[in-house]
Every structure is written in C-alpha cells, then in structure tokens.
C-alpha positions in Angstrom: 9.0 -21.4 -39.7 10.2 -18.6 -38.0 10.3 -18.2 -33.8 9.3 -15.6 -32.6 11.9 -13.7 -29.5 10.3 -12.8 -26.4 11.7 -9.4 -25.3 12.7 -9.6 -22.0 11.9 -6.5 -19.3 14.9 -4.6 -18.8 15.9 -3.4 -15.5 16.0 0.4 -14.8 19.9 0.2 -15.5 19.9 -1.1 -18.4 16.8 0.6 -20.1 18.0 3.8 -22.3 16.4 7.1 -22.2 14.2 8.1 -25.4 14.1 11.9 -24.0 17.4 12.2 -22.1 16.0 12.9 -19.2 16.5 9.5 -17.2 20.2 9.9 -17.8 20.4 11.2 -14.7 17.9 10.5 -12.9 16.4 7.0 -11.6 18.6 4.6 -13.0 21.6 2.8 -12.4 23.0 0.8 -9.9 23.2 3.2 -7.3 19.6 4.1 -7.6 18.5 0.1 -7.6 20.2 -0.1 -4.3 18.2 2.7 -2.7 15.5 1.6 -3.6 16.2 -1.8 -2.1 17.4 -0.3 1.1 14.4 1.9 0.9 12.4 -1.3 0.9 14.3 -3.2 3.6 13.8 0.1 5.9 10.3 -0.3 4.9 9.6 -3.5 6.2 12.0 -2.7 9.5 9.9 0.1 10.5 7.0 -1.8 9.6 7.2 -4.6 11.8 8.6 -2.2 14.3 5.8 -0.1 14.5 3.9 -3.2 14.6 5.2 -5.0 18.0 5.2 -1.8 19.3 1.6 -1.1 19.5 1.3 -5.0 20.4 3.2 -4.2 23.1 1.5 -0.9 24.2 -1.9 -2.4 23.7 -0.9 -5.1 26.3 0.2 -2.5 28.9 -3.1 -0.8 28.4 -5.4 -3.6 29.1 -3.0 -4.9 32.0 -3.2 -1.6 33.4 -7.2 -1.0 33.2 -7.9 -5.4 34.3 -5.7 -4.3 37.2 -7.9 -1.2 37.9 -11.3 -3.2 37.8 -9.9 -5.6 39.9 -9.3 -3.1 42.3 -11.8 -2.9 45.5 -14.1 -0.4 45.6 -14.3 2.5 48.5 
C-alpha cells in the first residue's frame, strides 16, 4: 500500500507565482517582516489606545464626583 503525502502550506516566500505577478510583489522575506512589524505596531497602538481612554474615563468621572460633591449656592 501506498501513503499518501500531505502537502504542507508554504509560506509567502517560498510559494512561486503562476502569473508572474507576485514576483515582485508580497513575498519574500522582507515583506514577512513588515507584516510582522505591522502586527506588533498593531497590538502597541492597540493597547495604547486602550489605557488611554481608561485613563481619560477616570479623569472624567473624578472630575464630575468632585463637582456633585460640591455644595450648592
């Protein structure tokens, strides 16, 4: 009996072009790495973003519990 191979997925730098038109454009090593940096960058801005309106959301309900607490002319 014969086994059967299992084709493996291969990673933008190492598939081929049918058309030629990938050549060039969005593969290879230098494209794999900015797509990773585009993803680390991602994620920065992310959780950035996201402690920063934590943080502003705070400031905001300080600010208007310190004006209810105010008294009243």
């Amino acid at each position: 009996m014969k086994k059967k191979t299992i084709k493996r997925a291969l990673s933008p730098s190492e598939r081929e072009s049918i058309t030629g038109f990938s050549d060039s454009f969005g593969s290879g090593r230098e494209y794999e790495m900015r797509r990773k940096r585009r993803k680390i960058l991602t994620a920065v801005f992310t959780v950035f973003i996201t402690v920063l309106l934590i943080t502003i959301g705070y400031f905001v309900t300080e600010t208007l519990l310190n004006i209810t607490e105010l008294p009243v002319e």
